[in-house]
LOZAZA-612623 format. One record per residue (C-alpha): residue in one letter; y, x, z; residue number from 0. Coordinates in steps of 0.2 Angstrom, whole numbers, plus 5000, padded with zeros to 4 digits. Each point is the difference from the previous one (the first is absolute). Layout:
BEGIN
(node A (Y X Z) NUM)
...
//
This chain:
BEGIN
(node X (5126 4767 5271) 0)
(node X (4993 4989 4987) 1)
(node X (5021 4994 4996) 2)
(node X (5001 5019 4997) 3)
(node X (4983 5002 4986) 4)
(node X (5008 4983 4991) 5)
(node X (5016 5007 4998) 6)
(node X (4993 5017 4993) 7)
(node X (4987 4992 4990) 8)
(node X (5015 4989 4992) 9)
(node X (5009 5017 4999) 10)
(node X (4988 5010 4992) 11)
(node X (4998 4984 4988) 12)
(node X (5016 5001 4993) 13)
(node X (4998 5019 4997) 14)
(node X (4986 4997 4990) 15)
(node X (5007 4982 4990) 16)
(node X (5014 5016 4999) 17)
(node X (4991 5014 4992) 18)
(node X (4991 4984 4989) 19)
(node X (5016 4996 4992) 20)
(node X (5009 5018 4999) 21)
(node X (4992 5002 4983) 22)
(node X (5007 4984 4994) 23)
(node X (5017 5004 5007) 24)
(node X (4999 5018 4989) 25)
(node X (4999 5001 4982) 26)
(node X (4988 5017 4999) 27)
(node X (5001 4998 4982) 28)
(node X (5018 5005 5000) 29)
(node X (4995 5017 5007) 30)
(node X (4990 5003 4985) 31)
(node X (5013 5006 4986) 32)
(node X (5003 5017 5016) 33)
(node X (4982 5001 5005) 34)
(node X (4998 5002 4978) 35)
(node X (5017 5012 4999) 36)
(node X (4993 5008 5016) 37)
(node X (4983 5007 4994) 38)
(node X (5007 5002 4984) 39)
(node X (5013 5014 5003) 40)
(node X (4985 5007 5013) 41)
(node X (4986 5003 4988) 42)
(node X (5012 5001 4984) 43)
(node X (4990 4986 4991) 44)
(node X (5003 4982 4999) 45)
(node X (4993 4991 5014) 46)
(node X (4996 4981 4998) 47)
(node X (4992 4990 5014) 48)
(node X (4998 4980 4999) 49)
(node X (5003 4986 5012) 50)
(node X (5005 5004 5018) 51)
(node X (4992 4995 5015) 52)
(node X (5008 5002 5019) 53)
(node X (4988 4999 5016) 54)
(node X (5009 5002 5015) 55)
(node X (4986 5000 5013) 56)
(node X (4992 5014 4992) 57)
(node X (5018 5010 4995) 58)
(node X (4994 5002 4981) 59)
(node X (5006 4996 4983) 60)
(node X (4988 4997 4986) 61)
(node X (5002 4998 4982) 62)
(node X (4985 4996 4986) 63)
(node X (5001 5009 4981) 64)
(node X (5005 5017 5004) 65)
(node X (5002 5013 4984) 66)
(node X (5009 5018 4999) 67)
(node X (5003 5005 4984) 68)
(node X (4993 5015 4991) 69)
(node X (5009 5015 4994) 70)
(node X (5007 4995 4982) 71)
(node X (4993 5016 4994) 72)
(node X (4981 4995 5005) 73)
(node X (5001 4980 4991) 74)
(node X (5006 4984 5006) 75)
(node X (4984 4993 5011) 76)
(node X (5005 4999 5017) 77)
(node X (5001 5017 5014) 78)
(node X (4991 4987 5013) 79)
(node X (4998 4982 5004) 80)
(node X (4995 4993 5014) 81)
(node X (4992 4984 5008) 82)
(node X (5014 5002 5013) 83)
(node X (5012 5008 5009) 84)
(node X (5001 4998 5020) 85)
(node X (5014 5007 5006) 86)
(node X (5003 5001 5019) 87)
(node X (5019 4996 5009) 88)
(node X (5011 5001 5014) 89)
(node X (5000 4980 5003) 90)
(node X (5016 5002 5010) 91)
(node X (5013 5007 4987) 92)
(node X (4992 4991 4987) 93)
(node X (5003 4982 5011) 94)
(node X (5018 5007 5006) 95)
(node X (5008 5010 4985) 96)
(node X (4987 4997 4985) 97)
(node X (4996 5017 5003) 98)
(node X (4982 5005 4993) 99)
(node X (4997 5016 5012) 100)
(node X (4983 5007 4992) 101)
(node X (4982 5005 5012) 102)
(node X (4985 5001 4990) 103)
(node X (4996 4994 4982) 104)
(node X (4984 4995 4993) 105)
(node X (4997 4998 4982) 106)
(node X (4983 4991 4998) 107)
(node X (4987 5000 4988) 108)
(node X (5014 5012 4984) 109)
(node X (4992 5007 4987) 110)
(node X (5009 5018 4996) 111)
(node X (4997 5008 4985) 112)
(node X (5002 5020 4998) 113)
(node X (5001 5008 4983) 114)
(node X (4999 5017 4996) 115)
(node X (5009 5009 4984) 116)
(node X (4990 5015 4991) 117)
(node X (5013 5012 5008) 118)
(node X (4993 4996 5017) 119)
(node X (5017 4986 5005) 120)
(node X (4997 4985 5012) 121)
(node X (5008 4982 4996) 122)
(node X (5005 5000 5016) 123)
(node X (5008 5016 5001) 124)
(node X (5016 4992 4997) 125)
(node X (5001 4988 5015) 126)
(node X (5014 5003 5010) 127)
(node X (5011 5003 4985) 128)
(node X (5011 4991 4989) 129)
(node X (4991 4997 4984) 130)
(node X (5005 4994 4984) 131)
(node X (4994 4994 4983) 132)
(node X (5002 5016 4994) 133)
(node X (4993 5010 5013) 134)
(node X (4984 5011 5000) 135)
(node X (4988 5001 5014) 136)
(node X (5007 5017 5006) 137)
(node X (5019 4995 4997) 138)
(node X (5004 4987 5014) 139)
(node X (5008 5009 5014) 140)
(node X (5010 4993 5015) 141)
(node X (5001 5002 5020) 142)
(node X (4987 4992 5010) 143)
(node X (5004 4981 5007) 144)
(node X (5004 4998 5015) 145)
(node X (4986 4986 5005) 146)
(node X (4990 5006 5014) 147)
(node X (4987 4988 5009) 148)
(node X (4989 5002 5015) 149)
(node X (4985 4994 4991) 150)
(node X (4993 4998 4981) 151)
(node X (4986 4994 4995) 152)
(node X (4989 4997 4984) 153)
(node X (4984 4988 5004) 154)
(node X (4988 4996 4986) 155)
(node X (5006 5008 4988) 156)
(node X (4994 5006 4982) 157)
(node X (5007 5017 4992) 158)
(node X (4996 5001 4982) 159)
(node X (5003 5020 4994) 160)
(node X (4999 5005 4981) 161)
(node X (5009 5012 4989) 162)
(node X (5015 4996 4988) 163)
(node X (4998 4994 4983) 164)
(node X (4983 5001 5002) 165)
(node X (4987 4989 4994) 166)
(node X (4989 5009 5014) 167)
(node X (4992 4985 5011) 168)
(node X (5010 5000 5018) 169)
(node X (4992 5002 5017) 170)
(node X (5001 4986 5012) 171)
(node X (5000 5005 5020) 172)
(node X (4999 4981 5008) 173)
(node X (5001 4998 5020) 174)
(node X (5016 5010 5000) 175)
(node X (5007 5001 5018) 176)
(node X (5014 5011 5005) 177)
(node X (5011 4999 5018) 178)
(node X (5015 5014 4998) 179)
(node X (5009 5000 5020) 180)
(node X (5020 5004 5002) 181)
(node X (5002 4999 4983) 182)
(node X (5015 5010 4994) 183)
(node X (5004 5007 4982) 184)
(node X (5009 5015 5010) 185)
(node X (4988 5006 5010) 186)
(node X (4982 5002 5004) 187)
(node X (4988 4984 5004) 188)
(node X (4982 4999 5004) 189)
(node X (4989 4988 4990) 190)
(node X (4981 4995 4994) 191)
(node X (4993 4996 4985) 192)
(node X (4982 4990 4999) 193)
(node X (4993 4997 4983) 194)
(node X (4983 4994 4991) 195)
(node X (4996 5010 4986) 196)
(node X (4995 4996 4982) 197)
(node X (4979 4996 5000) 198)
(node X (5001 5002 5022) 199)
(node X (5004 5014 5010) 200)
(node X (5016 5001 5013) 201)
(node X (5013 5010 5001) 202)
(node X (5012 5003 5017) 203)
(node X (5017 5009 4999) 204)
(node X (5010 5001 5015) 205)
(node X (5015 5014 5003) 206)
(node X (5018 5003 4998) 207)
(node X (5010 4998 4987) 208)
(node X (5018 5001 4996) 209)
(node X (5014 5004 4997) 210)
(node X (5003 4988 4984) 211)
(node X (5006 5010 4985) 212)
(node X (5012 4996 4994) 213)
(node X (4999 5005 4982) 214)
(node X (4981 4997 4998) 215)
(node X (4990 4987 5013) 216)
(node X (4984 5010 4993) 217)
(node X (5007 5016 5010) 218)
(node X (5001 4994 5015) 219)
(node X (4992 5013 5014) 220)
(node X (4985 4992 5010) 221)
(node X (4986 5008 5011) 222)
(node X (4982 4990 5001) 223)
(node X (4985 5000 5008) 224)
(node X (4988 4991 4984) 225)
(node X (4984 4994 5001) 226)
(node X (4990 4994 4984) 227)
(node X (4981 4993 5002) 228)
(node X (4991 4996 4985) 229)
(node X (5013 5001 4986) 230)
(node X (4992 4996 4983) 231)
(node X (5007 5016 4989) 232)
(node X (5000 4992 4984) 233)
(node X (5006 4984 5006) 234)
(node X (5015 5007 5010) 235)
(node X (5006 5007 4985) 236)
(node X (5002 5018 5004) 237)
(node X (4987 5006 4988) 238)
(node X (4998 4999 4982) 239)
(node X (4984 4990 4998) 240)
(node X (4996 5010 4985) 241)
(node X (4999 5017 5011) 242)
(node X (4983 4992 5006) 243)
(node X (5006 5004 5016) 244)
(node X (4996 4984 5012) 245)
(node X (4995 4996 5017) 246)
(node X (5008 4994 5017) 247)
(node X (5009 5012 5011) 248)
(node X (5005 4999 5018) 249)
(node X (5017 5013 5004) 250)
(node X (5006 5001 5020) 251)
(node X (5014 5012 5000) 252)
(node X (5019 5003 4999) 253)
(node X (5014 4998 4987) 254)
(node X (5014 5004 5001) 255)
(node X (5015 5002 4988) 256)
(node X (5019 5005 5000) 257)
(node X (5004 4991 4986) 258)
(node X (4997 5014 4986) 259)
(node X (4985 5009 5006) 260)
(node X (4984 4991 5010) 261)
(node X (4985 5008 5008) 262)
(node X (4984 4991 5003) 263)
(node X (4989 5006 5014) 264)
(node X (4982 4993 5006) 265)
(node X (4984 4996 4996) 266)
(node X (4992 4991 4984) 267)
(node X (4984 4991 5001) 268)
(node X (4991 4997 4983) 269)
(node X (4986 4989 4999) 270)
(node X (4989 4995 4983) 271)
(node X (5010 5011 4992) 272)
(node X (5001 5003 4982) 273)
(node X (5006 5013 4989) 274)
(node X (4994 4999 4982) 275)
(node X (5000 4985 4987) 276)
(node X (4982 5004 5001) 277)
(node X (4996 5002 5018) 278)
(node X (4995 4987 5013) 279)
(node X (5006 4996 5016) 280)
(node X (4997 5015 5014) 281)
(node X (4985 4997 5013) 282)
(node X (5010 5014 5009) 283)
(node X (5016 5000 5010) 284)
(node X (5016 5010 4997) 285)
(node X (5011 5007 5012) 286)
(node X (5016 5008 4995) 287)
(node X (5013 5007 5013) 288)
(node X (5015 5004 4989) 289)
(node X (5017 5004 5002) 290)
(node X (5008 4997 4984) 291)
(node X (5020 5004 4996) 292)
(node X (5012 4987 4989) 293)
(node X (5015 5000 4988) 294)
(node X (5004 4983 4997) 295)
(node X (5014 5003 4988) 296)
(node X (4990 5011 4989) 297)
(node X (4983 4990 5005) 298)
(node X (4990 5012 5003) 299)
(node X (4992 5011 5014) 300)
(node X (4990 5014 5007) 301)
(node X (4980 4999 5010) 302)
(node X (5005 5012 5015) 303)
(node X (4985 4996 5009) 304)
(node X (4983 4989 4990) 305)
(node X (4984 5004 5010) 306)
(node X (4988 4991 4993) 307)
(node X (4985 4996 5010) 308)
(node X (4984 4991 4997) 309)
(node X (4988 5003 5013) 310)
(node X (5000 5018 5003) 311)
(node X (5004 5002 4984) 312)
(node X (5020 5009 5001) 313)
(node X (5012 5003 4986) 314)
(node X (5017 5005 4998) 315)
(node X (5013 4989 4987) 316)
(node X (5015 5008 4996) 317)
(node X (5013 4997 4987) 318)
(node X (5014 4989 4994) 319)
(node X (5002 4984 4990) 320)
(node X (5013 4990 4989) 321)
(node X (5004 4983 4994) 322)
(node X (5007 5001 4981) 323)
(node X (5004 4983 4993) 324)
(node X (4983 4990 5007) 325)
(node X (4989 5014 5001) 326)
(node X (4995 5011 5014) 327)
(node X (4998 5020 4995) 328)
(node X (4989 5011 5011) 329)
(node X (5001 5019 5002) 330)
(node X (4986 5004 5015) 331)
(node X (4989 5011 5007) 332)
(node X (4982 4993 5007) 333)
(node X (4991 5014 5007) 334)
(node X (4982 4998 5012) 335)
(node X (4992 5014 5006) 336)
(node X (4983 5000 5005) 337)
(node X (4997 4980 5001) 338)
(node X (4985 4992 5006) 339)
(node X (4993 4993 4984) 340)
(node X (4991 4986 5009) 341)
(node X (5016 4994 5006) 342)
(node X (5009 5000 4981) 343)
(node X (4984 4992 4994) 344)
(node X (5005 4981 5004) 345)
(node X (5017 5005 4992) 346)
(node X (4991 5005 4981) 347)
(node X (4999 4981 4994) 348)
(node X (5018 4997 5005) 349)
(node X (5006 5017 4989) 350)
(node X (4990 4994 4984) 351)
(node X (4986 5009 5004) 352)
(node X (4981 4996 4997) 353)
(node X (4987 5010 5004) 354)
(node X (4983 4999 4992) 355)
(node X (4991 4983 5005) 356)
(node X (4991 4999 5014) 357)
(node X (5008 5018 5007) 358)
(node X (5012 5004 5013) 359)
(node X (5007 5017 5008) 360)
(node X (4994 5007 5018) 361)
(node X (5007 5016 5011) 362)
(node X (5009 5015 4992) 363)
(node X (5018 4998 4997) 364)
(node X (5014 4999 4987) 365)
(node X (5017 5009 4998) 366)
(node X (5014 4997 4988) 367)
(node X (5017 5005 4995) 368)
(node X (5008 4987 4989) 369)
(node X (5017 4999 4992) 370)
(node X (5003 4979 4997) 371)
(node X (5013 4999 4988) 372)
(node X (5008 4983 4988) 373)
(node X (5004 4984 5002) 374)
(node X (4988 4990 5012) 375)
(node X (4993 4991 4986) 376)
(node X (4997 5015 4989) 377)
(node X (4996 5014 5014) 378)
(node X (4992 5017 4992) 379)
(node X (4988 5008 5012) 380)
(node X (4996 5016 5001) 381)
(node X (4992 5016 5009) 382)
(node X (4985 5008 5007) 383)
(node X (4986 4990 5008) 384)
(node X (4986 5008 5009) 385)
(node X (4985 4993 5008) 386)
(node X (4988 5010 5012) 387)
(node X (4983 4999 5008) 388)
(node X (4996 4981 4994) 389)
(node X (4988 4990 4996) 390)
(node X (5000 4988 4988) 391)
(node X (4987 4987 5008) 392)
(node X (4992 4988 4987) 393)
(node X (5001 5011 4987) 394)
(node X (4988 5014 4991) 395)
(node X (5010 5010 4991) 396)
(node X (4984 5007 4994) 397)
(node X (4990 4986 4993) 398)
(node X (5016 4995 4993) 399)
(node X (5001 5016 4989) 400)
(node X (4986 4993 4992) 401)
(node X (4994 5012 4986) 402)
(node X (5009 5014 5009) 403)
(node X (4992 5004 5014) 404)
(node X (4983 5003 4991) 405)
(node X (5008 5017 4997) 406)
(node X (5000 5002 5019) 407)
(node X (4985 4996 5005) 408)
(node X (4991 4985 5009) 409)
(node X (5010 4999 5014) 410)
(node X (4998 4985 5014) 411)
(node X (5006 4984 4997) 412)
(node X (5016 5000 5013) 413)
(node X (5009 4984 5002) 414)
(node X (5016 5008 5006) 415)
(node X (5010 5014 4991) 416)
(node X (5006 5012 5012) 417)
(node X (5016 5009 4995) 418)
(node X (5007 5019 5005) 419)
(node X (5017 4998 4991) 420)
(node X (5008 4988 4986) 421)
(node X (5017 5003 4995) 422)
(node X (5012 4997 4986) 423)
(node X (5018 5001 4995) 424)
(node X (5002 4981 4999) 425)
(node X (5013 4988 4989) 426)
(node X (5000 4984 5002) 427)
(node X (5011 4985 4991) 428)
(node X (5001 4984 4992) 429)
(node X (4993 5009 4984) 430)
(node X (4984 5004 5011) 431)
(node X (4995 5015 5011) 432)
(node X (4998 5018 4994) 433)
(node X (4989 5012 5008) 434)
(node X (5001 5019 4993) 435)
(node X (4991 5015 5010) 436)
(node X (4987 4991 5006) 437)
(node X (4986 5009 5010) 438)
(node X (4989 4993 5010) 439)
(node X (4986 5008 5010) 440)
(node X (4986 4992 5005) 441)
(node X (4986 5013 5008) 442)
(node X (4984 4991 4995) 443)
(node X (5005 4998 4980) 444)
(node X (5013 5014 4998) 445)
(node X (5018 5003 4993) 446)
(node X (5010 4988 4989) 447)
(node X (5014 5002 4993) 448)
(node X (5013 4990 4986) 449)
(node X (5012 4988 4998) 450)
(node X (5005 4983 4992) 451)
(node X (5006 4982 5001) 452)
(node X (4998 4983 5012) 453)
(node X (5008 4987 4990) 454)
(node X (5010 4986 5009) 455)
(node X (4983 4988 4998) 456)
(node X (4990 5016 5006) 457)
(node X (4994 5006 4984) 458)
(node X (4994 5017 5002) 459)
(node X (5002 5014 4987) 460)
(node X (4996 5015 5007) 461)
(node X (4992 5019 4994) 462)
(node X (4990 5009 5008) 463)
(node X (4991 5015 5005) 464)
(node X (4987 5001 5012) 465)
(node X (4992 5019 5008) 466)
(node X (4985 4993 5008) 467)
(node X (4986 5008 5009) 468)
(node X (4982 5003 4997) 469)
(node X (4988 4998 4985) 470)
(node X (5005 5004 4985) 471)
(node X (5019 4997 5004) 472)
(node X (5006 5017 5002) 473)
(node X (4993 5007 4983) 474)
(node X (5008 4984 4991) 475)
(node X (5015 5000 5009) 476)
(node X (5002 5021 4994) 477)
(node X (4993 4995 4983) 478)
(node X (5009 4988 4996) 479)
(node X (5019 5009 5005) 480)
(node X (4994 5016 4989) 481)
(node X (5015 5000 4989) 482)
(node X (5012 4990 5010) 483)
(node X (5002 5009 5013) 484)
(node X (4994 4987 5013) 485)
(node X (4984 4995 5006) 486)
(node X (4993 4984 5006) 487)
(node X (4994 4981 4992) 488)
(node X (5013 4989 4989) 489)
(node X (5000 4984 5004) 490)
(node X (5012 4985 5002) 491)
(node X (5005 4985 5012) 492)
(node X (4999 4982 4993) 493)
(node X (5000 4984 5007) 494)
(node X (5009 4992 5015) 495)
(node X (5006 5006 5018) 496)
(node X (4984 4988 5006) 497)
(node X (4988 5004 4985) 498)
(node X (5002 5020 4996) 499)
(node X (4991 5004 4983) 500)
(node X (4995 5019 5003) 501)
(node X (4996 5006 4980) 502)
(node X (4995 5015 4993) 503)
(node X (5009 5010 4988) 504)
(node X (4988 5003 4989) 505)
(node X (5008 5008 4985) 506)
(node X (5009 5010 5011) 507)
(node X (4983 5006 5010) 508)
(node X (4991 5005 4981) 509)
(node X (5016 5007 4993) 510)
(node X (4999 5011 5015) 511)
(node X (4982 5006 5000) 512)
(node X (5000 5001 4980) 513)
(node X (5014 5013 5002) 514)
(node X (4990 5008 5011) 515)
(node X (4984 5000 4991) 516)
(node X (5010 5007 4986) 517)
(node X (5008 5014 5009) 518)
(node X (4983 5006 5006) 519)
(node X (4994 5002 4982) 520)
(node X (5013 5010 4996) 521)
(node X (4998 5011 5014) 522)
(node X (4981 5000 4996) 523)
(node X (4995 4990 5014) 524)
(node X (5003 5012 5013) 525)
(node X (5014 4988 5008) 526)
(node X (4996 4982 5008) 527)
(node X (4985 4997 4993) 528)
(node X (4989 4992 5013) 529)
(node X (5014 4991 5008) 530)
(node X (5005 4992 4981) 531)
(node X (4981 4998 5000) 532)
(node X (5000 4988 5015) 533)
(node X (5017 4993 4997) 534)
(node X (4993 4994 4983) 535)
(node X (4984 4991 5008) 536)
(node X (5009 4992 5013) 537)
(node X (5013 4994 4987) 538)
(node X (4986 4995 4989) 539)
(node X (4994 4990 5014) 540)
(node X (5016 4991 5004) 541)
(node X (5001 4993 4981) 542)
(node X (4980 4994 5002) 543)
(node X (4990 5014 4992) 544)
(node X (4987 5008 5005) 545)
(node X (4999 5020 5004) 546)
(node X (4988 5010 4985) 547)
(node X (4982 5003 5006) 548)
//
């Protein structure tokens, strides 16, 4: 027995001094010039790799410096480059014919780079195809190559996307990892994609994909499962930062493309979100199950489905969009019916929109119907807004008023301002916001009514008129609109969104009840007299002067 374990240890020996000194006994390197050819003619870019490496106790070859060359079109810095390459054999036919039979390969640590023309083409929309000097990124056409391998992998990578002839920075995904499975350009193979995102957040792709085009890599049919947590919007590149829009978005859903037209399917998650140049980051989060429709040739596409949700809060998001050299255009549809308003009242900062200091908005509910039309750095805004049965907490709208509500009496001091209805026809853009057809209905003070202007720094500039109850406000309000054809007290809107500046129009309140007064002598008295009377005393009083004993 022990005679038997010496000679198979001595045999098991040998193997091993064997398999030691096969890599001596093969020059690798002399594969290198076909492994080049090889990938070359598959990818239809020039392939270079550096020295060569054989391990024949783990079946794999292995070559340092990798690069892949970009598509002439898109500049001369390299497609890829890599640490390394591993590349799994059959150890047998490579022993006993020189053979190199493919199993897995394994390109470690590349760095890829994908650029983007302003007419929506990828630089590697040409692999796979015979390209030239002269060729363009949507000219390189030839069959698939015929390389098919059980197992691919990219570990550690770092993909760098920007745009063509751009000086626009480039966005940098690092801890790239992708395992594709019976890889063949010809037909359909599974793989996974697993990425950090720019500024944090993770994204998982997994699905089908294949079979390669041949005329453009970047049509390529694929099904996926994706799943984004904590994306950085501005940092991953997909929105202009000088929309104002910003955030970090989660989306668990489906994508899935033909190769000419995709649809995405799922659920988006907004958190801290932002949507003005102005605004500040959402205390609120944003839920958005959509199912949106896309033409990647023409780069554009349809909202089929866009509920938006905050809290109870539900509105519906329709329309399409388009990509026009760098910029995205909008055409949509926002409307919210009946709204909880204390669910949208963590969303104002993040709009641009301050409320008076120290206020804030409780019960009721808000409707709109929006068109949201531009590009998404330049959107215009517009439709009717209505509020109903609010309170504006923190604020008295009728100390506020100042001079004003003399003419309607000593009323209470009320911290809140209780609302029946505000509405308006709303515009807002980068030039400011717009409000025309403005009434708002508050049952202690009265009626007012008006229009004007929010600046982008919140600047108002607004004119007024104001129908308000008791005292001595209904005989002004009739006096001063003798003539005009409308009652009620001028005055005007200055200030900021946080500090309103309520002013009386005082020249239009005199020109008023001195028409008045006029018209009464002509008709001998007999019309207004009283009620010009007491208009003029309580005017008298707002400018400081006492009533005649």
């Amino acid at each position: 027995m022990k005679r038997i374990l010496k000679i198979a240890g001595i045999v098991i020996a040998i193997l091993v001094v064997i398999l030691v000194a096969i890599p001596f006994f093969i020059n690798v390197n002399s594969f290198r010039p076909k492994i080049e050819a090889t990938a070359s003619e598959a990818l239809g870019r020039e392939v270079k790799v550096g020295n060569l490496s054989l391990s024949i106790l783990t079946g794999s070859v292995s070559a340092d410096n990798i690069s892949i060359a970009e598509d002439p079109a898109f500049g001369k810095a390299p497609f890829v480059t890599a640490k390394s390459l591993k590349v799994g054999v059959e150890v047998m036919p490579l022993i006993t014919s020189k053979e190199i039979r493919v199993t897995d390969i394994t390109l470690e640590q590349p760095q890829i780079t994908l650029l983007k023309t302003a007419d929506g083409k990828w630089n590697f929309s040409s692999l796979g195809g015979k390209t030239t000097e002269k060729s363009s990124p949507s000219s390189s056409s030839s069959a698939p190559g015929n390389l098919s391998v059980a197992k691919l992998n990219v570990t550690d990578g770092k993909l760098i996307v920007g745009k063509a002839n751009s000086s626009a920075k480039a966005h940098v995904y690092d801890q790239v990892n992708i395992t594709v499975t019976n890889f063949s350009p010809t037909s359909q193979f599974p793989f996974r994609l697993t990425a950090k995102l720019p500024a944090g957040g993770t994204a998982d792709i997994s699905g089908q994909a294949g079979p390669i085009n041949s005329t453009d890599a970047a049509k390529t049919p694929f099904e996926a499962k994706v799943k984004v947590n904590n994306m950085d919007i501005i940092a991953s590149g997909f929105i202009d930062p000088a929309s104002g829009i910003a955030g970090l978005a989660s989306f668990d859903g489906t994508l899935n493309s033909n190769g000419t037209l995709a649809k995405a399917v799922g659920t988006f998650t907004g958190n801290k979100l932002q949507f003005s140049p102005k605004g500040s980051p959402a205390s609120k989060t944003v839920v958005i199950k959509h199912s949106v429709d896309v033409d990647l040739d023409k780069q554009s596409g349809n909202i089929r489905q866009g509920d938006v949700e905050i809290g109870k809060a539900v509105a519906h998001l329709t329309g399409s969009f388009k990509t026009q050299g760098e910029t995205q255009i909008l055409d949509m549809k926002l409307n919210g019916p009946n709204m909880p308003v204390e669910e949208l009242e963590a969303m104002l900062p993040a709009l641009g929109v301050v409320l008076p200091s120290g206020s804030q908005l409780k019960g009721g509910t808000l409707s709109t119907d929006l068109n949201i039309v531009g590009p998404i750095d330049k959107l215009v805004i517009t439709g009717p807004v209505r509020l109903s049965d609010t309170k504006l907490a923190g604020f008295d709208l009728g100390s506020k008023l100042g001079a004003l509500s003399t003419f309607a009496g000593k009323a209470a001091s009320n911290p809140d301002t209780s609302i029946q209805n505000f509405s308006t026809t709303a515009r807002v853009a980068p030039e400011g916001t717009r409000a025309d057809n403005l009434n708002l209905t508050v049952p202690a003070i009265g009626v007012i009514t008006g229009a004007g202007t929010v600046s982008p720094a919140g600047a108002l500039n607004f004119k007024m008129l104001a129908n308000l109850h008791g005292g001595v406000a209904g005989d002004l309000a009739q006096v001063a609109g003798m003539g005009s054809g409308k009652g009620g007290i001028p005055f005007s809107i200055a200030g900021t969104t946080s500090k309103p500046e309520f002013v009386p129009d005082l020249k239009g309140m005199a020109g008023g009840i001195a028409g008045s007064a006029i018209q009464g002598a002509l008709s001998g008295g007999k019309t207004g007299g009283s009620k010009t009377g007491s208009a003029v005393d309580a005017l008298g009083g707002l400018l400081g002067k006492k009533k005649p004993q």
